[in-house]
C-alpha distance (Angstrom), angle and dihedral (degrees) to the residues before:
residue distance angle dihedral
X1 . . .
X2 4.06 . .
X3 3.71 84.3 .
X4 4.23 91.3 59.2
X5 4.05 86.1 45.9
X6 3.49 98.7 59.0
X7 4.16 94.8 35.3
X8 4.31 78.7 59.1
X9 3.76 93.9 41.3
X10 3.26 92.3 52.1
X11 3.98 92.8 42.4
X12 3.56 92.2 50.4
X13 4.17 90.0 52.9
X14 4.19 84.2 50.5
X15 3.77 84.9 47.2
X16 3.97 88.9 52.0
X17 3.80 91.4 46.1
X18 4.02 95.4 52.4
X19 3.52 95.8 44.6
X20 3.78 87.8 51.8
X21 4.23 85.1 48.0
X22 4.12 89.2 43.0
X23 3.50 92.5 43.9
X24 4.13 97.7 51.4
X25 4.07 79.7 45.5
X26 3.68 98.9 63.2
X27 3.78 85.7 43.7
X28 4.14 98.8 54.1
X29 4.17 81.0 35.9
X30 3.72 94.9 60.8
X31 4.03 100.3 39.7
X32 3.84 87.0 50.2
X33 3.99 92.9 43.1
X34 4.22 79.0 54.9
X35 3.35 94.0 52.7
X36 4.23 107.4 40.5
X37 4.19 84.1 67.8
X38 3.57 92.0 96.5
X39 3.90 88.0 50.0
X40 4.17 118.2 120.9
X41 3.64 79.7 -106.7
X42 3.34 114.7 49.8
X43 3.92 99.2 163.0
X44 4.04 91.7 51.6
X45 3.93 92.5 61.5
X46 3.51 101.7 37.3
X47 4.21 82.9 52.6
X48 4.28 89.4 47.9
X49 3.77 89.8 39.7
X50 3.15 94.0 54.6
X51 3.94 101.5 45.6
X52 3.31 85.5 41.0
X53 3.58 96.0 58.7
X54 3.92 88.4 42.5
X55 3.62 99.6 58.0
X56 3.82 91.2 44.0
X57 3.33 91.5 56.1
X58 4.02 97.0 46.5
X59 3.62 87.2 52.2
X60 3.92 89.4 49.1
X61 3.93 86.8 51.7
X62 3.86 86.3 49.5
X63 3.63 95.8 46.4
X64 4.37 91.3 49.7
X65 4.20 81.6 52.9
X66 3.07 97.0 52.3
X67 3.41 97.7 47.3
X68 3.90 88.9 53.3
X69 3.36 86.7 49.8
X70 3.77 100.8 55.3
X71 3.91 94.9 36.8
X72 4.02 84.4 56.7
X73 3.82 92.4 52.5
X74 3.34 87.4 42.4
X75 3.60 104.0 58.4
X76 4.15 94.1 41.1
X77 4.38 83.5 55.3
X78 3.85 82.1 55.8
X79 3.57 103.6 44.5
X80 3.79 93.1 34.1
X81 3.84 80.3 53.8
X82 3.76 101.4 47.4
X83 3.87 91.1 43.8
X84 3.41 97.8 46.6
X85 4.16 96.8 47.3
X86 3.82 107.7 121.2
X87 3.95 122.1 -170.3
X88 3.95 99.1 -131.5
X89 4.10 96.1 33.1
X90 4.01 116.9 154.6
X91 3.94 89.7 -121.6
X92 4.22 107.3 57.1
């Protein structure tokens, strides 16, 4: 059980990390989208701008559900685990 806490602690900081890395991507993705319209071709980088925005931004929405999901499962190990502590258990 202590084991599955700090696999999903350490998820969730992972979790923190790429969103900060997904976030700064949209960012840099969207001043560089602005700035390709003057490009020879025009129609090409508005197309890969915007799929690249999409698919950044699906991954962000994956990345904020899993991060619900694991900070759920998280908190039920540790209340599971403080409720369930007995004094003279088998496993001390």
């Amino acid at each position: 059980m202590q084991s599955s806490f700090g696999m999903n602690t350490a998820s969730t900081t992972i979790i923190l990390v790429g969103f900060i890395f997904l976030s700064i991507s949209l960012a840099v993705n969207s001043l560089s989208f602005k700035s390709c319209q003057s490009s020879p071709a025009p129609d090409l980088c508005i197309y890969m701008g915007a799929s690249s925005n999409g698919f950044v931004s699906l991954m962000l929405i994956f990345t904020l559900l899993e991060s619900c999901i694991t900070i759920s499962i998280s908190a039920m190990g540790c209340k599971a685990n403080c409720c369930n502590s007995r004094e003279g258990g088998f496993f001390k």
